[in-house]
C-alpha positions, 0 to 999 in steps of 0.5 A, a space after each residue: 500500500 506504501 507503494 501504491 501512495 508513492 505512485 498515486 503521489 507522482 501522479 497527484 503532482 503532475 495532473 491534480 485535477 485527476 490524481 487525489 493526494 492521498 489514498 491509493 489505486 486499490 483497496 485492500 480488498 481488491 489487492 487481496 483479490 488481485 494476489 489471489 488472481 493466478 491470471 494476472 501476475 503480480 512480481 515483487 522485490 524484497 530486502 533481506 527483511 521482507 520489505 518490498 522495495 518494487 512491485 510489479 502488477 501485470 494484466 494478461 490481455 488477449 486480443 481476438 482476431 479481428 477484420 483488421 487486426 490479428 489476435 495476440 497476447 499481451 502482458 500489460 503492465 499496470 503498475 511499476 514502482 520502485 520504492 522512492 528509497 530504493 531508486 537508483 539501484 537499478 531494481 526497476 531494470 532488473 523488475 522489468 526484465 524479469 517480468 520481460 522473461 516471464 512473458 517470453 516463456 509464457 509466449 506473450 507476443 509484447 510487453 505494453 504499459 501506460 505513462 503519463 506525460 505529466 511523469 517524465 521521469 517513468 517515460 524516460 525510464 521505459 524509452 532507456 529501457 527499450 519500450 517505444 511508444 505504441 500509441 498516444 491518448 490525447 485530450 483537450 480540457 473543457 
């Protein structure tokens, strides 16, 4: 839940009029319930002590042939974070290549996640990372 406060707390920053300060992306009982979902992986990275220092949610997403499109299986990432005194140490490389591995065994065709522009910080870290952006969501305020 440390996590999850840290995450929402970036994103609060950079777009206020849709991140709330305080609370987190899931209750306990939806975290609970995503522990327990053998479908949609959850990684983590402990100390020696137990304490997670990074976490990985992922989503199994599967998308049907379609007229235009071919069917394919995609390991989404929901949420990476590194815990903020852990960073620099290089564990949300080594997350994220572990969680790459995971989807070559599982026969995953990519690897897709969403970051905000309001966090460059995140979209610097996937480009040196190797992802390349798939597409753009885009708004216009009224």
């Amino acid at each position: 839940m440390e996590l999850l406060a840290q995450v929402l707390l970036v994103h609060h920053h950079g777009r206020p009029d849709l991140f709330k300060e305080k609370g987190a992306k899931y209750t306990l009982d939806e975290l609970k319930d995503l522990i327990a979902d053998e479908e949609n992986p959850i990684f983590v990275c402990t100390d020696d002590e137990g304490k997670v220092l990074c976490h990985c949610f992922c989503r199994n997403v599967e998308a049907p042939e379609r007229p235009s499109t071919y069917a394919y299986k995609s390991l989404y990432i929901d949420d990476l974070c590194v815990d903020e005194k852990a960073r620099g140490q290089h564990i949300g490389g080594d997350m994220y290549e572990y969680v790459k591995q995971y989807a070559k065994e599982k026969g995953y065709y990519n690897i897709t996640l969403h970051a905000w522009e309001c966090n460059p910080a995140a979209v610097g870290f996937y480009k040196h990372l190797g992802l390349d952006v798939q597409s753009y969501t885009m708004e216009e305020i009224l």
